[in-house]
N, C-alpha and C positions, 0 to 999 in steps of 0.2 A: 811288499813289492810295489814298487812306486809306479802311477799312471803314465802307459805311455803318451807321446804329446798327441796332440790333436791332427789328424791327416788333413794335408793340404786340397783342394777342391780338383779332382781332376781335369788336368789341360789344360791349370790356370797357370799364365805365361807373368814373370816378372817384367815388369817396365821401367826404363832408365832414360833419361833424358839424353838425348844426342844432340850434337849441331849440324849433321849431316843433311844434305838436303830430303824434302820428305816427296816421295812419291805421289801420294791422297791415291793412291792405290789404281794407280794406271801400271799401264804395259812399260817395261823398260826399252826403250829405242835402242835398235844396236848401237855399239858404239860409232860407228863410223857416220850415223844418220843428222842432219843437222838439230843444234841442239839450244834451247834457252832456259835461263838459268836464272832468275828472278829474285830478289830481295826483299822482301816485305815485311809487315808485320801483320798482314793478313793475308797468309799464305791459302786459307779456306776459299778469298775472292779466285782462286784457279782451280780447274781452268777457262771457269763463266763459260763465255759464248766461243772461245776457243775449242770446246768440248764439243761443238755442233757442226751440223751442215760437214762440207767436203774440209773445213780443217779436223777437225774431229776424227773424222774417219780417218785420217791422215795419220792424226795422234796413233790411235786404237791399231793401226794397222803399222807402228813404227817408223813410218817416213820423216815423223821428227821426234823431239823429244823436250821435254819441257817438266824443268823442277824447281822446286819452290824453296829458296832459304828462309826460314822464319827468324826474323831481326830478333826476336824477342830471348830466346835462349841466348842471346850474346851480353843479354842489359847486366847490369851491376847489382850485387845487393838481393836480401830479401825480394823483391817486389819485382828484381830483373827491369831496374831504370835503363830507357834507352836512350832520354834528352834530359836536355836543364835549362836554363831561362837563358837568353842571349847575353852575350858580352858588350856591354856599352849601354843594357837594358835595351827595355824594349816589349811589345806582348808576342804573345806568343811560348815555344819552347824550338829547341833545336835539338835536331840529333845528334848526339856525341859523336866526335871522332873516335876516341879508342874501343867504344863498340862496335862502330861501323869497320874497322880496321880487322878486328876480328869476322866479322861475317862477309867480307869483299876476301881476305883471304882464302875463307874456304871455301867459297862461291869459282875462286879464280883457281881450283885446285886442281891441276891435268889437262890446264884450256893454253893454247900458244900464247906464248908471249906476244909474238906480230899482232898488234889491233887489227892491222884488216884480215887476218883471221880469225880475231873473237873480237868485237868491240865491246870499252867497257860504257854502260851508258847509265847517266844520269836522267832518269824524266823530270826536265824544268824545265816553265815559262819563259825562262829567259835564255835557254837553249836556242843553236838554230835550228831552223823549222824541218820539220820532218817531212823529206819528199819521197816520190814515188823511184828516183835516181839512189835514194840511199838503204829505201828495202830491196831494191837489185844490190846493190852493193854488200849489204847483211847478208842473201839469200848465196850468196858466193863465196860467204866467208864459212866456216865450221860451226859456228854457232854466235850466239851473243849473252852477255851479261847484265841485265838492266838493275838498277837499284830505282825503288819506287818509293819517294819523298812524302813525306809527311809533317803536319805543324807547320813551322817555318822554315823549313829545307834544312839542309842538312851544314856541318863545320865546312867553311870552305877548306881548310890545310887537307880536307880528305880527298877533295875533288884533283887541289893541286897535287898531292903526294902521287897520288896515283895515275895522274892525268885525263880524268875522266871527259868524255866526251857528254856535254850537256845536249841536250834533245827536245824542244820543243813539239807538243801536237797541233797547237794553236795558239791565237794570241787570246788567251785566257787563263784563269786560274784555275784551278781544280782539288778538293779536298787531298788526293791523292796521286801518285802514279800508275796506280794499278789500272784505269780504265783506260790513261792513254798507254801503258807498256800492252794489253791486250790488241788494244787496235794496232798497232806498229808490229807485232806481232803478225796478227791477220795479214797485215800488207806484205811480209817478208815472206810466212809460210807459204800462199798461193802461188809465188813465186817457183818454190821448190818443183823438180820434174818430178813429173806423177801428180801431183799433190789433186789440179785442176782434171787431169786427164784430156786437156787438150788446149796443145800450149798456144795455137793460137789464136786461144781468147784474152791471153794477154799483152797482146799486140797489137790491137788495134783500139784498146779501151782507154781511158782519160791518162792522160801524162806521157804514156806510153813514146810518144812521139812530139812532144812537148806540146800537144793540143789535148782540149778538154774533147771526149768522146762525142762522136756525132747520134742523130738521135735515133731509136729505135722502135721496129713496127713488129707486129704478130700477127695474126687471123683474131677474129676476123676480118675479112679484106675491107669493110663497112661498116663503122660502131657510130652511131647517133648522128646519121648523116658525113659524118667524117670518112673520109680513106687513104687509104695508103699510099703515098707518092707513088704513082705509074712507075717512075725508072726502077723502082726494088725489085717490079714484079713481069719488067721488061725481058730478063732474062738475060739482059747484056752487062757482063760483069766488066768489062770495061769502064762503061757509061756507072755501072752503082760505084763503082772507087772512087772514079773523080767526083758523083755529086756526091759519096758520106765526105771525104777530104776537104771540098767549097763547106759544108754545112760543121766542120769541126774548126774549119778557118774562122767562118762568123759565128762561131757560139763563145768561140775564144777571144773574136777579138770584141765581142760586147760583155763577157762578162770576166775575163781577166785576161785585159789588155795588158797587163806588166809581161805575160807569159808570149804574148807575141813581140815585144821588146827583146825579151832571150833567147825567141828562134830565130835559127839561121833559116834562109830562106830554104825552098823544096827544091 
């Protein structure tokens, strides 16, 4: 009588490699909730500081939804190659187009065609700058698509094929896109209704009105000789509008005067 084979360990689950994006084991946002959908090759850096404070609870509690493609199961080969050395040389590596081709497709898989309802976005330095006008603008759309660059940025023919919108967070360079797609992030989700729990804190805070925020006081009413501008504590909400509005006029026009150049007057 021959050995039967050796039983399997119970409850142990077979694993298979997918390209699907990965959860990291959060709650699934209904479908209808706004949603971001990330490109990486460190899917692990999500969801950092997006996990905390009121986005977090936001996440945990569904109001948005946020998933991670991992570049790496798209790469070529043994080793799952995701770049090669530039064309024309050069240092550096570059991300492949026909990898990327594959992981932008299944990232864009069930999201509208109209970009201003899903934009697809590139984080690059040499993007235009990311304002507070275009997380309003994200936060009204259904979701967004970021792909987050690595080495030496990615094959242009991919940006061109697909039209991608490049997105600047500053004028700097940065190892990756993942820190700035989190902050761009941040700025769009508090956007979202509910998210804040009260929306008009985002209406009178920097950009908001094409002025940088005016400045802000607490209790107590007397810290190390210093106090609090009498009008706050006047009681006449009149008189505190127009002096926070004079004090967001001169904060803006001494420390970026280009931003009082693009207002229209009040």
């Amino acid at each position: 009588m021959s050995p039967s084979p050796p039983r399997r360990a119970a409850g142990r689950l077979a694993v298979t490699p997918s390209l699907a994006p990965r959860d990291l084991g959060r709650p699934r946002a209904p479908a209808m909730a706004w949603q971001a959908r990330i490109i990486t090759l460190f899917p692990e850096a999500f969801p950092g500081v997006l996990g905390l404070s009121l986005t977090g609870r936001a996440l945990k509690e569904g109001r948005w939804g946020l998933d991670t493609i991992d570049l790496r199961p798209f790469g070529l080969g043994k080793h799952r190659n995701v770049d090669d050395t530039p064309a024309g040389g050069g240092a550096g590596m570059v991300l492949r187009a026909d990898v990327l081709e594959r992981a932008i497709d299944a990232a864009q898989r069930g999201v509208p065609d109209d970009r201003a309802q899903w934009p697809l976005v590139y984080l690059s330095p040499r993007g235009r700058p990311f304002t507070q006008d275009m997380a309003r603008d994200w936060s009204r759309a259904k979701g967004v698509t970021m792909l987050c660059g690595r080495f030496e940025g990615v094959d242009q023919r991919v940006l061109d094929q697909y039209a991608v919108d490049e997105v600047s967070l500053g004028d700097f360079v940065m190892t990756g896109g993942e820190l700035a797609a989190q902050a761009m992030i941040d700025a769009t989700v508090r956007l979202l209704p509910d998210v804040l729990g009260n929306a008009a804190s985002t209406e009178e805070e920097s950009f908001s009105a094409g002025l940088l925020e005016h400045p802000q006081y607490t209790r107590p009413a007397e810290w190390n000789g210093l106090s609090i501008p009498s009008v706050l504590l006047s009681g006449n909400h009149a008189e505190i509008a127009r002096w926070r509005h004079e004090q967001s006029e001169a904060i803006t026009r001494a420390r970026r005067p280009d931003l009082m150049v693009k207002r229209k007057p009040s």
